[in-house]
C-alpha positions as CSV (number, residue, x, y, z in Angstrom):
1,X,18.6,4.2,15.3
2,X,18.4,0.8,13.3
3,X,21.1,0.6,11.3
4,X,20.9,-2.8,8.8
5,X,24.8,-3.1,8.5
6,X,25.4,-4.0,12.3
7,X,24.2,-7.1,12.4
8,X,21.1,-9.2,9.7
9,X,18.0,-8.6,11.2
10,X,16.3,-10.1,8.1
11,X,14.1,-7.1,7.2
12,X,14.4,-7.1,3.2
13,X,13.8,-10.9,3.2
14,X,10.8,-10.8,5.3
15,X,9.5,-8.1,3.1
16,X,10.1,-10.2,0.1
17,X,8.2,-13.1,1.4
18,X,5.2,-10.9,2.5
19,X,5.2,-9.0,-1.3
20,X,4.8,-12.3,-3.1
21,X,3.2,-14.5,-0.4
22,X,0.2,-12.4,0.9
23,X,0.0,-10.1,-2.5
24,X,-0.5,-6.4,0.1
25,X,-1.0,-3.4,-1.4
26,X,2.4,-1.1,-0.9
27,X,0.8,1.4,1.6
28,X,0.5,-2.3,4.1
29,X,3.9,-3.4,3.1
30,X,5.1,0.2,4.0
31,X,3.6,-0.1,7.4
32,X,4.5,-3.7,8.0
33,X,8.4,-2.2,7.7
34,X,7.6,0.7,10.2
35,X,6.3,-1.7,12.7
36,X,9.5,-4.1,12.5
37,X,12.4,-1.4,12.5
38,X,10.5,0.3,15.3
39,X,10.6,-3.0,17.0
40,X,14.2,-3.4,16.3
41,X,15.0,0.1,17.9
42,X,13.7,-0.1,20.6
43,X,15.6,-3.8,21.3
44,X,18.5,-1.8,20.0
45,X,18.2,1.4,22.4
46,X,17.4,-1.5,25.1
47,X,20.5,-3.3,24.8
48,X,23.0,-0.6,24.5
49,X,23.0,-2.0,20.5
50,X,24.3,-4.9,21.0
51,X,21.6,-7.1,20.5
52,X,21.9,-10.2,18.4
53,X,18.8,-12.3,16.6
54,X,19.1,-15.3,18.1
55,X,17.9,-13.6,21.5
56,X,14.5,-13.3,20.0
57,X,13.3,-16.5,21.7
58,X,13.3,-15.0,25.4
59,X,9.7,-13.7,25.7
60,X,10.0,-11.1,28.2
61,X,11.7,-9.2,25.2
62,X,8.5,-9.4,23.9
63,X,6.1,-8.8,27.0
64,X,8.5,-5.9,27.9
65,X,7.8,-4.6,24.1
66,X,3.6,-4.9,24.5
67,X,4.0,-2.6,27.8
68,X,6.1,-0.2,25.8
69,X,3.5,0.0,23.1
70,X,0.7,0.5,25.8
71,X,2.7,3.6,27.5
72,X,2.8,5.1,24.1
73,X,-1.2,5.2,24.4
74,X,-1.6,4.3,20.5
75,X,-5.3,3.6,19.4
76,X,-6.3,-0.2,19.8
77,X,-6.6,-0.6,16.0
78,X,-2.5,0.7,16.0
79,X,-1.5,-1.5,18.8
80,X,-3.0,-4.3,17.1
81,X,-1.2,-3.9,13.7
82,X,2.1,-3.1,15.2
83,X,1.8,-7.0,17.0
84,X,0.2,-8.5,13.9
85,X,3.3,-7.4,12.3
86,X,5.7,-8.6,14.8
87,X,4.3,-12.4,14.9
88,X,4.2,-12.3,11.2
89,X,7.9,-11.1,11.3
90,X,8.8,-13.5,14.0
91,X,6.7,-16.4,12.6
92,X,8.8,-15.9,9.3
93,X,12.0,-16.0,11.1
94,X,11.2,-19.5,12.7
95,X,10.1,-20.9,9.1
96,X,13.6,-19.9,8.1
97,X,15.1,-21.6,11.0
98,X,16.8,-18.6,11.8
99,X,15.6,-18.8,15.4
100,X,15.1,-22.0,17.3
101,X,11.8,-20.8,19.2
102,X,8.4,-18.4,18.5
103,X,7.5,-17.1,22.1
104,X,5.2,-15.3,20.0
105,X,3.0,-18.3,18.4
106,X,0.6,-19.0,21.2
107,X,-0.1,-15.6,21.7
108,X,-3.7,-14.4,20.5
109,X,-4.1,-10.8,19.5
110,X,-7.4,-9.0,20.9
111,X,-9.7,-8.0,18.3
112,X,-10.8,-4.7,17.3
113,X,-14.1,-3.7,18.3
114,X,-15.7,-3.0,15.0
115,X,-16.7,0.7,15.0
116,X,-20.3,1.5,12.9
117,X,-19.1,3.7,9.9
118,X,-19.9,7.2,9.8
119,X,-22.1,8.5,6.6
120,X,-23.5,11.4,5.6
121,X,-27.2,12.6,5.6
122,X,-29.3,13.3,2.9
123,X,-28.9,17.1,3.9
124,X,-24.8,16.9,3.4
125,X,-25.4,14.8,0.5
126,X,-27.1,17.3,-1.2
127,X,-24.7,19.9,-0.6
128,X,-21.9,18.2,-2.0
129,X,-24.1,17.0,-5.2
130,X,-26.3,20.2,-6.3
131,X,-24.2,23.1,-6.1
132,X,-22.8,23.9,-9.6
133,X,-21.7,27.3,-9.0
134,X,-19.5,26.8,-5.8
135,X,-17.3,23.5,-6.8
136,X,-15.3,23.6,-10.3
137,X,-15.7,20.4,-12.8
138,X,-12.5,18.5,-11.2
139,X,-14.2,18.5,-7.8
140,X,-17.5,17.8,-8.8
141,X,-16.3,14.4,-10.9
142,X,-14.4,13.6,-7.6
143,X,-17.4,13.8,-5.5
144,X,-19.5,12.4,-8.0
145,X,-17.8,9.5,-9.1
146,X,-16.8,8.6,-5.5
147,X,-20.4,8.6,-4.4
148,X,-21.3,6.8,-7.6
149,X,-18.7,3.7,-7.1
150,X,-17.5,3.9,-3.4
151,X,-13.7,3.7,-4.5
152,X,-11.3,3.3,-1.8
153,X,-9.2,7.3,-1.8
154,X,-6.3,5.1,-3.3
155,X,-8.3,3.2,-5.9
156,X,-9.8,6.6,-7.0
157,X,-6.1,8.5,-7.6
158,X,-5.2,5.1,-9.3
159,X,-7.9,5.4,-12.1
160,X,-6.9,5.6,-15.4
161,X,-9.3,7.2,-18.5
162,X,-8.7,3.9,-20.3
163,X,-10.7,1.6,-16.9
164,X,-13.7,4.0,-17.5
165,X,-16.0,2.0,-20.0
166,X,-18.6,4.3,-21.2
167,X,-20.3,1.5,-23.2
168,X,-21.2,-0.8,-20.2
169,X,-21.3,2.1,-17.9
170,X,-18.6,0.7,-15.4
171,X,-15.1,1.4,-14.6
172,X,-12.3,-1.7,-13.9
173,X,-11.0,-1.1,-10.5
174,X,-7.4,-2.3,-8.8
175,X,-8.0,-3.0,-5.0
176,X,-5.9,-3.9,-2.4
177,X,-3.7,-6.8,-3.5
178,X,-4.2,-5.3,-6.9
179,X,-7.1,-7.7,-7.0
180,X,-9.6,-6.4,-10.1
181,X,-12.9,-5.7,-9.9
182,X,-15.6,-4.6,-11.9
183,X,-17.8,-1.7,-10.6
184,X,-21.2,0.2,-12.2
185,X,-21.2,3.8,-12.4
186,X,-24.2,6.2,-12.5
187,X,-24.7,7.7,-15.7
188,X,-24.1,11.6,-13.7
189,X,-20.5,10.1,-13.0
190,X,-19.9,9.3,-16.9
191,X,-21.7,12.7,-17.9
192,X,-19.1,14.8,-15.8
193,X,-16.1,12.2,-16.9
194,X,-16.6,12.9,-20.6
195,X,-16.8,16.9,-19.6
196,X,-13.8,17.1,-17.1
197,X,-11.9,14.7,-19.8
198,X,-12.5,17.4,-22.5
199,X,-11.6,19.9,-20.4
200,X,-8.2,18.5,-19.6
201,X,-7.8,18.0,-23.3
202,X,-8.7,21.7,-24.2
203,X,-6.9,22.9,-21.4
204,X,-3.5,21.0,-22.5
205,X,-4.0,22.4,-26.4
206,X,-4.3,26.2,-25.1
207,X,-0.8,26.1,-23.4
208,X,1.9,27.4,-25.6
209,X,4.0,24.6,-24.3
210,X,1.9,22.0,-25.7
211,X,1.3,23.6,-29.0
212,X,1.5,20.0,-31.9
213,X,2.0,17.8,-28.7
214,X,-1.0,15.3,-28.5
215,X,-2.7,15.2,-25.3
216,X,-0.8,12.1,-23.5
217,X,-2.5,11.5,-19.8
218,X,-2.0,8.5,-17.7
219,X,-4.2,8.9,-14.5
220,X,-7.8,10.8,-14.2
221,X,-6.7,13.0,-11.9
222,X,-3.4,15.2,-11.6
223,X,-1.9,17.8,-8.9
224,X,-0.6,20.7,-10.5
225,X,3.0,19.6,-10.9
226,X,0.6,17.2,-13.5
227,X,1.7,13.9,-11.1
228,X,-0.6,11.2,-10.0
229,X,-3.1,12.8,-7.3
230,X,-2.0,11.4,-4.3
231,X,-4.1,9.9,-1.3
232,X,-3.2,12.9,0.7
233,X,-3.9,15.8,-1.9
234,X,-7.2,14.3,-2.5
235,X,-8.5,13.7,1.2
236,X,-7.2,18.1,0.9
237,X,-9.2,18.3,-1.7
238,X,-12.5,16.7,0.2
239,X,-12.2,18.5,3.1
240,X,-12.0,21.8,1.4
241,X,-14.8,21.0,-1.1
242,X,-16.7,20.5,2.8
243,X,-15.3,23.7,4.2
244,X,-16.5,25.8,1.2
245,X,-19.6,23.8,0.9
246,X,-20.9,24.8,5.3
247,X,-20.0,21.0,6.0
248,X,-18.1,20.1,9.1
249,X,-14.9,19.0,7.7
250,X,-14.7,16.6,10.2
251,X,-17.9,15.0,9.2
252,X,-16.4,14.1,5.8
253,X,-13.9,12.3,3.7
254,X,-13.2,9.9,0.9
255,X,-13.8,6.4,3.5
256,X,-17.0,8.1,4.7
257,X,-18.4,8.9,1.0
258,X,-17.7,5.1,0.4
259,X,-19.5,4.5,3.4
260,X,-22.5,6.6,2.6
261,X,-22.4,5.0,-1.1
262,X,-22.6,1.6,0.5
263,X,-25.5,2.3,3.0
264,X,-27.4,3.6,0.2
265,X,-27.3,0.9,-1.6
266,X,-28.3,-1.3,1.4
267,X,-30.9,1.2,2.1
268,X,-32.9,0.7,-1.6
269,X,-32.1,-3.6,-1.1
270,X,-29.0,-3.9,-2.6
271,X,-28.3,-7.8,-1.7
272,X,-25.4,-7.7,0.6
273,X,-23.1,-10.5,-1.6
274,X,-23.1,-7.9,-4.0
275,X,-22.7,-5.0,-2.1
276,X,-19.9,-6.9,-1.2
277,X,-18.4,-7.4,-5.2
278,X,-18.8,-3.6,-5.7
279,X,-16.9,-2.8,-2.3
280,X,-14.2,-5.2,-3.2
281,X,-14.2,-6.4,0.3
282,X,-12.6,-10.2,0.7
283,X,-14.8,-10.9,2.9
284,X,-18.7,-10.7,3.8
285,X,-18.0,-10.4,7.1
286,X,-16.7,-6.9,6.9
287,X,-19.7,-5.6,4.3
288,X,-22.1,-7.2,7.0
289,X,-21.5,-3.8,9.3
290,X,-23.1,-1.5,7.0
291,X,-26.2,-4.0,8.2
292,X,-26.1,-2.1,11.5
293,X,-26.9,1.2,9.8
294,X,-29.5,-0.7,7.5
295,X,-31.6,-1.7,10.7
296,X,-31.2,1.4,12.2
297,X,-33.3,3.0,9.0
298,X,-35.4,0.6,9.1
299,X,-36.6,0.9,12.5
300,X,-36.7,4.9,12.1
301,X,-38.8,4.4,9.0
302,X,-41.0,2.1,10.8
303,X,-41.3,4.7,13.8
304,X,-42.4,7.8,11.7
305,X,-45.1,5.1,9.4
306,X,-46.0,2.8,11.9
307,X,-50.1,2.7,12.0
308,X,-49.8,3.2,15.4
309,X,-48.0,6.8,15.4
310,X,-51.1,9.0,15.0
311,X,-53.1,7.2,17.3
């Protein structure tokens, strides 16, 4: 396995540069690191580790790394990020003049087919919005509040009580980058915020524990262990809300109730630069998809009312 003390491959200072140069959230710095120490393996289990920097100018190393990522039969979208990582990495090391050549800086990197997001139907939606006896307050202000702002699943476990402005009805968001945004909220998200809240509150005075200790809460939403609710416990938490609820659990989670909240919004003429503000996407290029699903209710709408139908 890698190991950093055999020779300087450069990792930490790479991931330096790309923390205060490109501003990424953690969870693409993380994966930015996978991508490079996997590289550096494999160029270390290659050469019996003894495989020095300065080699990375030879770009068979790197053509003979491409067929290796294509045996392991990772999704297009993987394969992709694990390159875009690699020319970023190598691109850095030429800046630095710590190789002499980038084989890799002619080389274009196929684009993802952009896939058309999955949402839910009105019947699903529904389901997860008017059922008060089967979901507990917690779930229901998840669900609500996710299909009232279309948070990203990370944004959502990042929300504090204090970015919920009850007076404007919005609530501040931190995107990727940690970029801020502002975002309405439907006044069902607020009513159900205000009710969990006090609940949390109640619930913290009737433990003996906390008996003369003021209720002190950073993040909305806890796990038991009362820690931050992470990305993982809450997609959990979605899918079992679904399985309780007769919904396929693969029809739903957190990404696809953002995508539903968007196409919604398209849906009742929502203009797309705004769609675009609320979505906290860079740029309009990538809110421009949902306009696929957009034409594709139009044109259903205008086959079951079209004057024509009944004749």
């Amino acid at each position: 396995m890698f190991n950093k003390t055999s020779t300087n491959f450069y990792i930490d200072e790479f991931i330096n540069y790309i923390v205060l140069e490109k501003n990424l959230s953690n969870n693409s710095v993380s994966n930015y690191k996978i991508d490079i120490v996997q590289f550096l393996n494999y160029l270390l289990n290659e050469t019996n580790n003894i495989f020095e920097i300065s080699a990375l100018i030879n770009s068979k190393i790197f053509s003979n790394y491409i067929k290796f990522l294509k045996d392991k039969e990772y999704k297009s979208s993987t394969m992709n990020r694990k390159l875009s990582s690699l020319k970023g990495y190598i691109n850095f090391l030429e800046e630095e003049k710590i190789i002499d050549f980038n084989p890799l800086k002619y080389i274009k990197l196929p684009k993802n087919p952009r896939k058309i997001p999955k949402t839910l139907d009105d019947k699903d939606i529904t389901k997860l919005l008017e059922n008060p006896h089967i979901l507990n307050l917690r779930e229901k202000t998840i669900i609500e509040l996710m299909y009232a702002t279309g948070l990203r699943a990370s944004e959502l476990t990042n929300l504090k009580y204090s970015d919920i402005n009850f007076n404007s009805k919005s609530v501040r968001v931190y995107g990727k980058g940690s970029k801020e945004r502002i975002v309405p909220i439907h006044q069902n998200a607020l009513l159900l915020l205000k009710k969990y809240w006090i609940q949390e509150i109640e619930k913290h005075n009737s433990t003996v524990k906390s008996k003369g200790k003021i209720f002190i809460r950073e993040y909305l939403f806890v796990n038991k262990n009362n820690l931050k609710l992470t990305r993982q416990g809450l997609w959990y938490i979605v899918k079992q809300i679904a399985k309780r609820l007769g919904i396929q659990e693969n029809k739903i989670t957190p990404h696809v109730l953002r995508h539903t909240f968007a196409t919604h919004l398209l849906y009742n003429g929502v203009p797309l630069r705004h769609l675009q503000e609320m979505l906290g996407h860079s740029s309009i290029s990538t809110t421009q998809i949902y306009t696929h699903l957009s034409d594709k209710f139009v044109k259903n709408e205008y086959d079951k009312f079209s004057p024509r139908v009944n004749l």
